[in-house]
N, C-alpha and C positions, 0 to 999 in steps of 0.2 A: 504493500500500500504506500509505503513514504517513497519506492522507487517512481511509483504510478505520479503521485505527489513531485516528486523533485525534479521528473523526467518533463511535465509538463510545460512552465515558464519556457523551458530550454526549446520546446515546438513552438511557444507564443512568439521567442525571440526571433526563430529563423524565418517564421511566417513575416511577421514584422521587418525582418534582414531584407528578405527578398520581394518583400512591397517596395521597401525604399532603394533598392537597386533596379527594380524593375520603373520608378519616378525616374530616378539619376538616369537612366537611359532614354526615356522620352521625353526630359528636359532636354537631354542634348541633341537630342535628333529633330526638335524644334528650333533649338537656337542653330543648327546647321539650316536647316530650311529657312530661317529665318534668313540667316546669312546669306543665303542662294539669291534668295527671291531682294536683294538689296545687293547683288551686283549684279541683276539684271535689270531692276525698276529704276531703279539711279539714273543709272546713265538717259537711260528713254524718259526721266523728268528731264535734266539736266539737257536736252536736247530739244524737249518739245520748250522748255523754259529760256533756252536760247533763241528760238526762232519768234517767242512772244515777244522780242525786246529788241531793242535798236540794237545795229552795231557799236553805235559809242560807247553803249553802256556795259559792251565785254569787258574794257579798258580800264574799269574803274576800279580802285583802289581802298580799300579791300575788297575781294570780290564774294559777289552773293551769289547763290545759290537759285533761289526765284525773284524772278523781278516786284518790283514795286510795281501797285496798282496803276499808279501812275502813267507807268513807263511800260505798259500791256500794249500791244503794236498789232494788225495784221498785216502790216506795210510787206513784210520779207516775203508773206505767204499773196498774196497781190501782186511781186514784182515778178517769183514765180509762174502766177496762172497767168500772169501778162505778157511771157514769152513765151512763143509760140513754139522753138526748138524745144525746150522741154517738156512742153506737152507732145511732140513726136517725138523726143525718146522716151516719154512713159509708155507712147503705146508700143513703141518699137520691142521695149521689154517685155511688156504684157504679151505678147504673139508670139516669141519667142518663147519664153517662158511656157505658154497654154497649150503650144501645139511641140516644145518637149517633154512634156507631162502625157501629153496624147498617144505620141507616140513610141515615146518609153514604155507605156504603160502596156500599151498593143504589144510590143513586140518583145518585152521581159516576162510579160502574162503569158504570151505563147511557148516562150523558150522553156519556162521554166517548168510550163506543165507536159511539154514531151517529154525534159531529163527527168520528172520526179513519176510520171503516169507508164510510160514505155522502155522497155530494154529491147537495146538497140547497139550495136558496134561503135564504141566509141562513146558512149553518153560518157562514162568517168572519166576519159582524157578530156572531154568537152567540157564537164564543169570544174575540170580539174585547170584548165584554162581559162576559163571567166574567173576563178579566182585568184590566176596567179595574178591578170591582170587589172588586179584590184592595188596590188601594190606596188604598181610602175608608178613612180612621180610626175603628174601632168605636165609639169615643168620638160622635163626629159623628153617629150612629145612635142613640142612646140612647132621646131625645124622641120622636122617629117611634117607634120601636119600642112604646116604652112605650104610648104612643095605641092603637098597635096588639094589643098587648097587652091594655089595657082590653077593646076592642072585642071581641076575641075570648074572654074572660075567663079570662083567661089570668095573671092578675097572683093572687098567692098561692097559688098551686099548683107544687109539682114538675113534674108533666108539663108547663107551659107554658112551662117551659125548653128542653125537647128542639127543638120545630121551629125555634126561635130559633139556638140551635150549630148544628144540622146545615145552616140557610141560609148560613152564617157558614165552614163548613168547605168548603161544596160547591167554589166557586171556586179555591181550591188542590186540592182533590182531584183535581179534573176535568183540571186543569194536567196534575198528574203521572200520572196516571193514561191519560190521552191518549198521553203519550210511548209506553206498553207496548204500548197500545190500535193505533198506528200501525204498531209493529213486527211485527205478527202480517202473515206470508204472505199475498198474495190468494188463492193457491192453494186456500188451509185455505178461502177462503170459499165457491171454485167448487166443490168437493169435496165438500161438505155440501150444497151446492145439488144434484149429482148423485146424491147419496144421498135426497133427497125433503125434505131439511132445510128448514126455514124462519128468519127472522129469529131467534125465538126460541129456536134450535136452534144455529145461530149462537154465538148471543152464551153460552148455559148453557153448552154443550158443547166451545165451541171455543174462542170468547175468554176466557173466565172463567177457566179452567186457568191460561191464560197470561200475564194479568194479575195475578196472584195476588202475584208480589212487590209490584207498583206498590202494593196494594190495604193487603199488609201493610203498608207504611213510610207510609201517610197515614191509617192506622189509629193507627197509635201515635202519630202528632202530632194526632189527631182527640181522643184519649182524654187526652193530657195538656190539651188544647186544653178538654175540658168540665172535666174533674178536677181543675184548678186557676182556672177562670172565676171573678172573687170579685165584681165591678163588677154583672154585669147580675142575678146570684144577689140581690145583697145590695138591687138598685132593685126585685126585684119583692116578694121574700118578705120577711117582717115576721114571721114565725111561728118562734118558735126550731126547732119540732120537724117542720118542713117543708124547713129550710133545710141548704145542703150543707155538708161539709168545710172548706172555706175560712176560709166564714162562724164558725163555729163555733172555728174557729183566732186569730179576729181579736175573738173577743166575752172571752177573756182580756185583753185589755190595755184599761187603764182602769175594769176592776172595782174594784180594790183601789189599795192608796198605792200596791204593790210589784207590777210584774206579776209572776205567776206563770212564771216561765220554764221550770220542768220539767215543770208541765202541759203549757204549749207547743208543750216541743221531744219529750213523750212522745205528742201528739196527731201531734204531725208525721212520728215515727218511723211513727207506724199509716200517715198518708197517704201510705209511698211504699211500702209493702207492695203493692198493687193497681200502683204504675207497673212495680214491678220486675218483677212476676209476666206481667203486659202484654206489657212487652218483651220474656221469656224467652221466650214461649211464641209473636209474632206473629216473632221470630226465625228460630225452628223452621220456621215458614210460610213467612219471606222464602227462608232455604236451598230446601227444597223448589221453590218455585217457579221459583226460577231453575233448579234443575236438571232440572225438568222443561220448560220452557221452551225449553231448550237440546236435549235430547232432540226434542221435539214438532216444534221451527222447524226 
């Protein structure tokens, strides 16, 4: 009885022990989140709060953080929509961008559900090659490409950016895209075959539904992935009013003594208008998917 007795406290304490180690862990895994979310929010005040204020008032001494009521401007985001170059490199981006998202999407979705759906000669040197050349440095590509470019005359033109990204994305696409591509039932395949289905009937009807998260979440890295490309944009095109976002964001510094910062940071506010609409809306898709996914499988 007094072992029963004395044994007791000694469970209250380790209950209690591992309450309070089990807090100490999601204190800290808050204050990391916390921290996340405050060197990503920062900057994007600190930018949208630059583009509310005059250029004079970057200069100031000591410098603030948000501007004074006062000194709240739409002048920079007005000198913006009043040049008409920049509005044809925003759409120049946006097509770019929409139609390698399009096409990525076509053509990683198909790759990936023959390597993951069919055995065939060569499917594992095949993926065993989209993934080597997942870790070639783009950089190291440049020169070829541009040759290549030439050749196909493809150099000074918008559209002879698209096939260049979408080659560029395919290799990570096809990665994750195979993982969804692999999970689907053989059943679904036999099933469709008994119905009179063919390959094509397959892959539209069957697979496609069920891939559809994969498809979403390397769509929105496909689309940040062209929407912010500045390196291969800036070796082909030479023409201001051909050239994209980026570009256009980078031909402010070095104009003047003083870069203009609130042109800048109000061109930059427009460039995340299309990520943020992107992600809201291939979101939308990712839920769905999975829930039909789950349904379906």
């Amino acid at each position: 009885m007094e072992k029963i007795r004395s044994s007791y406290p000694r469970k209250k304490l380790a209950v209690w022990y591992s309450g309070q180690k089990r807090a100490v862990k999601i204190g800290l895994i808050y204050v990391l989140l916390c921290l996340g979310i405050g060197i990503v929010v920062l900057p994007m005040l600190y930018m949208i709060s630059t583009a509310l204020r005059p250029n004079g008032a970057l200069y100031e001494y000591p410098p603030r953080f948000f501007p004074k009521p006062a000194e709240i401007t739409l002048e920079n985001f007005r000198f913006i929509l009043s040049q008409s170059k920049f509005i044809g490199n925003f759409i120049n981006s946006a097509v770019v961008s929409l139609v390698t998202v399009a096409g990525a999407a076509f053509v990683s979705s198909a790759l990936a559900f023959c390597i993951a759906r069919f055995s065939f000669w060569g499917r594992r040197f095949l993926f065993g090659f989209i993934i080597l050349t997942m870790i070639i440095p783009g950089t190291t590509m440049i020169v070829p490409q541009y040759e290549l470019a030439v050749k196909l005359g493809a150099v000074g033109s918008v559209w002879g950016l698209i096939p260049f990204y979408i080659a560029w994305v395919i290799p990570y696409s096809t990665f994750m895209i195979k993982g969804f591509a692999g999970n689907i039932p053989k059943e679904l395949d036999e099933a469709a075959y008994m119905d009179g289905g063919d390959v094509l009937t397959i892959y539209f009807q069957v697979a496609l539904p069920l891939i559809k998260p994969g498809i979403a979440a390397v769509s929105i890295f496909n689309f940040l992935t062209a929407w912010e490309e500045f390196v291969w944009a800036n070796t082909v095109i030479n023409d201001d009013a051909k050239r994209t976002l980026p570009i256009a964001i980078s031909g402010f510094f070095g104009q003047h003594q003083f870069t203009q910062w609130g042109y800048v940071f109000a061109l930059s506010v427009f460039s995340l208008i299309p990520i943020l609409l992107v992600f809201i809306s291939f979101q939308r898709f990712f839920v769905e998917g999975l829930t039909a996914g789950s349904v379906k499988g």
